[in-house]
C-alpha positions in Angstrom: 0.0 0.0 0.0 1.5 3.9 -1.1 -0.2 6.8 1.0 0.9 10.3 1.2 0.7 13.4 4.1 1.5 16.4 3.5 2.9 18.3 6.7 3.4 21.7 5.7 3.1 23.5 2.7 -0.6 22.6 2.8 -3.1 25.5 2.2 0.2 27.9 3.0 3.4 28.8 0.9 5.6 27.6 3.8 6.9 24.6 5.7 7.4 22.5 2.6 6.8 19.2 4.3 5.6 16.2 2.3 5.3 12.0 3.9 5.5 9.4 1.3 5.0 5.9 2.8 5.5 3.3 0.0 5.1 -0.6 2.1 7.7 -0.6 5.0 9.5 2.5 3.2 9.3 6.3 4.7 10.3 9.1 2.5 10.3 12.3 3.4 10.5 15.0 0.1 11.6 18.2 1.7 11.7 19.6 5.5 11.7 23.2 5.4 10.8 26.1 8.3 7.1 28.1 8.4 7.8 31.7 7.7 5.9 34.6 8.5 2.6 34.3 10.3 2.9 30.5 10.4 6.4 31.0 12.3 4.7 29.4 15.3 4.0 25.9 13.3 7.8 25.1 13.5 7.3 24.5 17.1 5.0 22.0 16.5 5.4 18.4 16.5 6.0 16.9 13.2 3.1 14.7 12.9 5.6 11.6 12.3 8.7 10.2 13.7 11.5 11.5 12.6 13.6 8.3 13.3 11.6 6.0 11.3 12.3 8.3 8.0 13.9 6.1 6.2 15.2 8.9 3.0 15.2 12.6 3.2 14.7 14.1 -0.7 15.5 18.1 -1.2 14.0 19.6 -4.0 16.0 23.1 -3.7 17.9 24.8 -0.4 15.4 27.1 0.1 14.8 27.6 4.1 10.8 27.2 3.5 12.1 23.6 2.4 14.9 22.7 4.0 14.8 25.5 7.4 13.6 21.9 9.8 15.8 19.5 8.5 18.5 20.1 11.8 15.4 20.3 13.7 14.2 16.7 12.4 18.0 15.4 12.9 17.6 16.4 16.5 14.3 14.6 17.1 15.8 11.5 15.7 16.4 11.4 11.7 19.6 9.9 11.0 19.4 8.5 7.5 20.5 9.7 3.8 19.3 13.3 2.9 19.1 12.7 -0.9 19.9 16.3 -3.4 21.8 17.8 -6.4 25.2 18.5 -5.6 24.6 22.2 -5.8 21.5 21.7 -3.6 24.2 20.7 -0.7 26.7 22.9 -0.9 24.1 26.1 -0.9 22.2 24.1 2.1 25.3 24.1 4.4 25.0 28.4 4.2 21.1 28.7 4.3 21.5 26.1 7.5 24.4 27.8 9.2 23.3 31.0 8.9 19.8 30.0 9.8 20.8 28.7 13.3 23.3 31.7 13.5 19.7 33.6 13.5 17.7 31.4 15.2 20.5 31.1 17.8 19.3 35.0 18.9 15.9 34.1 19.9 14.2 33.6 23.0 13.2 30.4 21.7 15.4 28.5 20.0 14.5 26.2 17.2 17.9 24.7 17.0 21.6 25.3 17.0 24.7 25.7 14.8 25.7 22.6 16.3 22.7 21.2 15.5 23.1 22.5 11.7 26.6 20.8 11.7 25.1 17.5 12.7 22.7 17.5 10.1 24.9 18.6 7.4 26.8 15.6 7.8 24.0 13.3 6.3 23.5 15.3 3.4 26.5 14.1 0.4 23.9 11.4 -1.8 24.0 13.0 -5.0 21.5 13.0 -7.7 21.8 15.4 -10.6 19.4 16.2 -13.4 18.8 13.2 -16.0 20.2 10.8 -13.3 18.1 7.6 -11.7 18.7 6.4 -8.6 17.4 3.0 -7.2 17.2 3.8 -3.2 15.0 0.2 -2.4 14.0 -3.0 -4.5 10.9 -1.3 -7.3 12.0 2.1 -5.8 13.5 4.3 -8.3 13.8 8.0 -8.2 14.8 10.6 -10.4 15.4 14.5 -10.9 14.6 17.0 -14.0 15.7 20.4 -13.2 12.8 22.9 -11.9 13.9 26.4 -13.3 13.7 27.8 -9.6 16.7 28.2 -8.4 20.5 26.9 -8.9 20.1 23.4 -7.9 16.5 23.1 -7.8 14.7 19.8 -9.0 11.4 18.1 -9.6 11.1 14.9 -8.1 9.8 11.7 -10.0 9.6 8.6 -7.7 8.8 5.6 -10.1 7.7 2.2 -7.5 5.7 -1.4 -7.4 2.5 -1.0 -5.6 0.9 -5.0 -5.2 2.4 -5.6 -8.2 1.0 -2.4 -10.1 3.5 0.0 -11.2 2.9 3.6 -9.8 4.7 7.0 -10.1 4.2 10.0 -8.2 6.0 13.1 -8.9 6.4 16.5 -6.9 7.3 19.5 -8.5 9.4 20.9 -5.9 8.9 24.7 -7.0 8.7 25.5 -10.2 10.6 28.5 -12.2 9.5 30.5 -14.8 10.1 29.7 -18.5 12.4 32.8 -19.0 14.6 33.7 -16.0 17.5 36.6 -15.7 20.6 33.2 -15.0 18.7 30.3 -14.4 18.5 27.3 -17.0 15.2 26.4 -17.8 12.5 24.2 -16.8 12.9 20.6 -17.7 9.4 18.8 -18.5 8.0 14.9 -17.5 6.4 13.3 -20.1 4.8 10.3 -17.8 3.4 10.7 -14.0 0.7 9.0 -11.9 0.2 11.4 -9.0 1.3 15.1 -9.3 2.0 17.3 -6.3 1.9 20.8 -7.4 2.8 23.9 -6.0 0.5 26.5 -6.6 1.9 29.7 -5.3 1.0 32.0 -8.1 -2.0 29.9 -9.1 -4.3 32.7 -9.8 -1.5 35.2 -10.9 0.1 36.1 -14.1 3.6 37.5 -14.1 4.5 40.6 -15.8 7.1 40.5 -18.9 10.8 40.0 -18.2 11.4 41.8 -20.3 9.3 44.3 -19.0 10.6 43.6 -15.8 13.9 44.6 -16.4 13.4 47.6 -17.8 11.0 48.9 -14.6 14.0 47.8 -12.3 16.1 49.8 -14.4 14.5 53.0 -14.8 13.2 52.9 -11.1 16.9 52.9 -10.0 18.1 55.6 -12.9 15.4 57.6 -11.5 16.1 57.8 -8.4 19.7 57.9 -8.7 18.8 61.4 -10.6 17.4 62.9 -8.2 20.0 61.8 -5.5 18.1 59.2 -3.6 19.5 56.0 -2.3 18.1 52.8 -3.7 17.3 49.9 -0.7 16.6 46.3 -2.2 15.6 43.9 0.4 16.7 40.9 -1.2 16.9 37.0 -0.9 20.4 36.1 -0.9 20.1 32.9 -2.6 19.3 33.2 -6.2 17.5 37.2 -6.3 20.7 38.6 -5.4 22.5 36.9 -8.2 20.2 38.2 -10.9 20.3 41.6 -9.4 24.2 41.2 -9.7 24.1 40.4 -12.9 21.3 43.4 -14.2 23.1 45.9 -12.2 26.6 44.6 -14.1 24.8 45.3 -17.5 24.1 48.8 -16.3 27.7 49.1 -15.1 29.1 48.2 -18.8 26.9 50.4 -20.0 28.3 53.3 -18.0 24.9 53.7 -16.3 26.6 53.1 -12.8 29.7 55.6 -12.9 30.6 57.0 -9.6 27.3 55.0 -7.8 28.5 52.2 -5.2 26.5 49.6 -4.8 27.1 47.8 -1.6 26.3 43.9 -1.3 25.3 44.2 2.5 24.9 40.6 3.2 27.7 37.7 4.4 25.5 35.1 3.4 24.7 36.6 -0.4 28.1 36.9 -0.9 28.9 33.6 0.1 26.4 32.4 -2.0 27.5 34.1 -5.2 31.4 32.5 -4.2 29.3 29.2 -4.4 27.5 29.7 -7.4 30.8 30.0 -9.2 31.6 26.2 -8.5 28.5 25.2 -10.8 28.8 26.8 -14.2 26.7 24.3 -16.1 23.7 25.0 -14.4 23.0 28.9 -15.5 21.3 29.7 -18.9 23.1 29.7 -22.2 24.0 33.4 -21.7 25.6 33.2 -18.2 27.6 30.2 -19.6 28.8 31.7 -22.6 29.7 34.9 -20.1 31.9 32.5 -17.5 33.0 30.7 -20.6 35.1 34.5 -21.8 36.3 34.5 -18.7 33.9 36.9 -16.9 32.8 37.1 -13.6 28.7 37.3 -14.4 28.0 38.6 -10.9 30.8 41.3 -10.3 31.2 45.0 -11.4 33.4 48.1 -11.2 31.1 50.0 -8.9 30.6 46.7 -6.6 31.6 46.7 -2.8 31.1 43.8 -0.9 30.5 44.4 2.9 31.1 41.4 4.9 31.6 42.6 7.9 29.9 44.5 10.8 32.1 47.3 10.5 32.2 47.6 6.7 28.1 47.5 7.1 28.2 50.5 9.4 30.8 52.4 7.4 27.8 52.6 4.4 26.0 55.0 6.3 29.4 57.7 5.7 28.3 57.0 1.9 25.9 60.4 1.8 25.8 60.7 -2.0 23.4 58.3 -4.0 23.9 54.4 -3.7 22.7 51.2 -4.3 22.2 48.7 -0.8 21.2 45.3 -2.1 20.7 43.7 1.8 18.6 40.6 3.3 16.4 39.5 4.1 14.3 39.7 1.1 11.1 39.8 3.7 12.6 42.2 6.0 12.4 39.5 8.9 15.5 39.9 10.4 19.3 41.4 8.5 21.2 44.0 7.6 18.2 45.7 5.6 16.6 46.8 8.9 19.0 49.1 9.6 19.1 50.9 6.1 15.0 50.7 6.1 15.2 52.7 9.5 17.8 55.1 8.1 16.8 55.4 4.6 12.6 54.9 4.9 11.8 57.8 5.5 13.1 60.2 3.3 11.2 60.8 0.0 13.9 60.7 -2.3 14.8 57.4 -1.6 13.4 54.1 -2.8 12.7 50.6 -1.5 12.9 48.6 -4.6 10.8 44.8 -3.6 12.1 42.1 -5.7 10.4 39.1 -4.3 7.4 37.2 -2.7 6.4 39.0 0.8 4.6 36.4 3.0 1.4 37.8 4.8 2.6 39.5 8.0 5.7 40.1 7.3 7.7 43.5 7.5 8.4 43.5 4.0 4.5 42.7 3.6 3.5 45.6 5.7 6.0 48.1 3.7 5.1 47.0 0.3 1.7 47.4 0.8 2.0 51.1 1.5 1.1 51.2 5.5 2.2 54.9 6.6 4.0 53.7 9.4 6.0 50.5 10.3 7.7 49.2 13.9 11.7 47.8 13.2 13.4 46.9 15.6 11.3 48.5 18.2 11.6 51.8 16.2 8.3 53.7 14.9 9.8 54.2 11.2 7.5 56.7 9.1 7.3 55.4 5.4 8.1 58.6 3.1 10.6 57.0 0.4 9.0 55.3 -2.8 7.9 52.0 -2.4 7.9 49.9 -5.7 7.6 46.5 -6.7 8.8 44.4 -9.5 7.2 41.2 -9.7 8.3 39.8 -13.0 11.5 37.9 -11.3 9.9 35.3 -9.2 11.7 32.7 -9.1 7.5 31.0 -9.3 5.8 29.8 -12.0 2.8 31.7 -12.9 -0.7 30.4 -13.6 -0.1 29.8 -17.4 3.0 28.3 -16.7 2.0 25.8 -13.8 -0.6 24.7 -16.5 1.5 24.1 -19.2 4.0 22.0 -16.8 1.5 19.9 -16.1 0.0 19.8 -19.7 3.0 18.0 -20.9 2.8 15.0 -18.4 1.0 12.0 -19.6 -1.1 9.1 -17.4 -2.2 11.2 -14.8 -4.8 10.2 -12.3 -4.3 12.9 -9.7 -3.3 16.0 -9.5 -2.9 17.6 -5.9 -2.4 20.6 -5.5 0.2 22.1 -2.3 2.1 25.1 -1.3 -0.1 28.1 -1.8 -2.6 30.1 -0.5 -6.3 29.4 -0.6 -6.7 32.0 -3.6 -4.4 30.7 -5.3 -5.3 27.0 -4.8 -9.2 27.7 -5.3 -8.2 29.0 -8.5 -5.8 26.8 -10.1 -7.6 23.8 -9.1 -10.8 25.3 -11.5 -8.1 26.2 -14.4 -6.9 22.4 -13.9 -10.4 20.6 -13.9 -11.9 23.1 -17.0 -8.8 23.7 -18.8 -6.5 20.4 -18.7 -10.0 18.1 -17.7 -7.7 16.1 -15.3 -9.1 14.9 -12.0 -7.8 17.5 -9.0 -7.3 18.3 -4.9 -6.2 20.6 -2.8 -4.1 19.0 -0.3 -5.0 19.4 3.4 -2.9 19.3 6.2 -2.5 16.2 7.8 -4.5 14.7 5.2 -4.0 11.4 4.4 -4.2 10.1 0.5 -4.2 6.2 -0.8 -2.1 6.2 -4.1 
């Protein structure tokens, strides 16, 4: 008998959490941290026992899917955790500089030496267009997802009383045109599909488009001698940033503007990008392949350091502050949003997804006032948003990854909000005509 529970990432875009129990066999596909509003749910139990997971699959090293993983080593886990190569290596900073964070707290969710431990059982590698066999009739296998360096959909192939089955998870999908990214890699055959649905009712603007708002927005307020602040995700966000803002340099838009990479962990992640040229889009390759550095400028200045981080506020004349955390939950951008917030001239540029509740939800959707770090911050600077670089799928695109899979008897759909899942689940039965659910928590589903 095959059943599946979801345990986060059910009717919310967080907590990526997903139980697939095929005979005597336990496999866990992802393990990541609540975020936002559902913060509270990572103090929860799991809902299963950690120690009888028998495989740990990662779809990406994104902390909304792999943020419990040292969490789930404490309470017990202590078998294979199964990724791409670059999946690991960008896991061992998200984790690390996770419990660094969540070391600060008056609760603590775990350690650094509880990061370290987990860490260890990561190092089974599966890259894109590779099979593994992890069990007798168990067979699993990865396609790249378009999301982020690393990222995969998961295809798990498997003999159910003698009737072969497959159940695949999309992990999160990217979209079909990304800044470095390569693109999405499509199944052709699939039983079950789990589907995240966080842009399920949205479509995304243009790249192309997109580009060119995030251009003029800064050029703008560069003329009129305003300091730019991008709260930004350090894994993935800032890299295209990086590379947008290095066009601009070469094309002597930047001259005399810093732009200060205020974020240890960003930086670390760009160093770590480096070791995986094979995995950007044609353009980034053919960029590394000259020679170039794709994420580094003229104008650039990293600031690892405390002091370094500090010394940007002697910068008075017009700048660029690319900081984390992309939500504003915690990081260097705090600082610069309480220095630089509220002044008109300036901007704060979003570049990503803002949970519900979060500070970055709050600024972005225009309150007049905000609370950071126990300061009352009055919002006078610009506030813009662009949304065409989510690293999501929109609605069309969902639908037309799904489209190309044949033999489907299910589709479920996870990891979005009820909007978004109400919606897509109507464009999937009237559209596609394929049988489909919206996953509950704790559910429990006979394949």
């Amino acid at each position: 008998m095959a059943f599946y529970t979801s345990y986060g990432a059910a009717g919310e875009v967080t907590g990526s959490c997903h139980l697939l129990h095929i005979g005597k066999i336990k496999i866990l596909i992802d393990c990541g941290m609540f975020q936002g509003g559902e913060s509270g749910l990572n103090f929860e139990p799991f809902g299963f026992d950690p120690k009888d997971i028998n495989y740990l699959i990662v779809t990406h090293a994104h902390l909304d899917h792999i943020g419990r993983i040292p969490l789930l080593v404490k309470e017990g886990f202590n078998k294979k955790i199964i990724s791409t190569s670059a999946t690991a290596s960008i896991a061992r900073l998200m984790l690390m500089n996770s419990a660094g964070i969540l070391e600060t707290k008056e609760e603590v969710l775990y350690t650094t030496n509880d990061a370290q431990t987990a860490l260890q059982y990561f190092g089974t590698h599966l890259e894109c267009h590779q099979s593994m066999t992890i069990e007798e009739d168990i067979k699993i296998s990865f396609k790249n997802a378009g999301h982020i360096l690393g990222a995969v959909s998961v295809k798990i192939e498997f003999f159910d009383e003698g009737i072969e089955k497959s159940v695949i998870f999309s992990g999160d999908i990217g979209q079909q045109k990304r800044v470095i990214t390569a693109p999405i890699e499509y199944w052709d055959k699939g039983n079950y599909l789990f589907v995240e649905s966080t842009y399920g009712s949205s479509l995304h603007s243009d790249l192309t488009i997109s580009i060119e708002k995030f251009r003029s927005s800064i050029l703008e307020t560069l003329s009129h001698g305003g300091t730019i602040v991008i709260p930004s995700f350090a894994l993935e966000r800032t890299q295209e940033l990086l590379y947008l803002l290095k066009q601009m340099s070469q094309e002597k838009l930047l001259e005399k503007i810093p732009v200060f990479l205020d974020s240890p962990l960003a930086i670390n992640v760009t160093k770590t990008f480096g070791n995986y040229p094979k995995l950007f889009s044609k353009e980034i390759v053919e960029l590394i392949q000259k020679g170039e550095n794709p994420f580094d400028f003229e104008e650039l200045i990293h600031t690892y350091s405390k002091e370094s981080s500090l010394e940007i506020n002697s910068h008075t004349e017009p700048k660029i502050i690319i900081a984390g955390s992309g939500m504003c939950e915690g990081g260097r951008v705090n600082y610069h949003l309480i220095k630089y917030l509220s002044d008109p001239k300036n901007l704060v540029l979003f570049v990503g997804f803002q949970v519900k509740r979060t500070l970055g939800e709050q600024i972005s959707s225009h309150e007049n006032r905000v609370k950071i770090l126990g300061t009352e911050v009055e919002v006078k600077a610009k506030i813009d948003y662009v949304s065409g670089f989510s690293a999501h799928a929109d609605q069309r695109e969902l639908l037309d990854w799904i489209d190309t899979i044949e033999d489907i008897y299910c589709v479920y759909l996870i990891h979005g909000d009820t909007l978004q899942l109400k919606t897509l689940k109507e464009k999937v039965k009237t559209e596609l005509k394929e049988k489909v659910h919206i996953v509950k928590m704790n559910e429990l589903i006979h394949l």
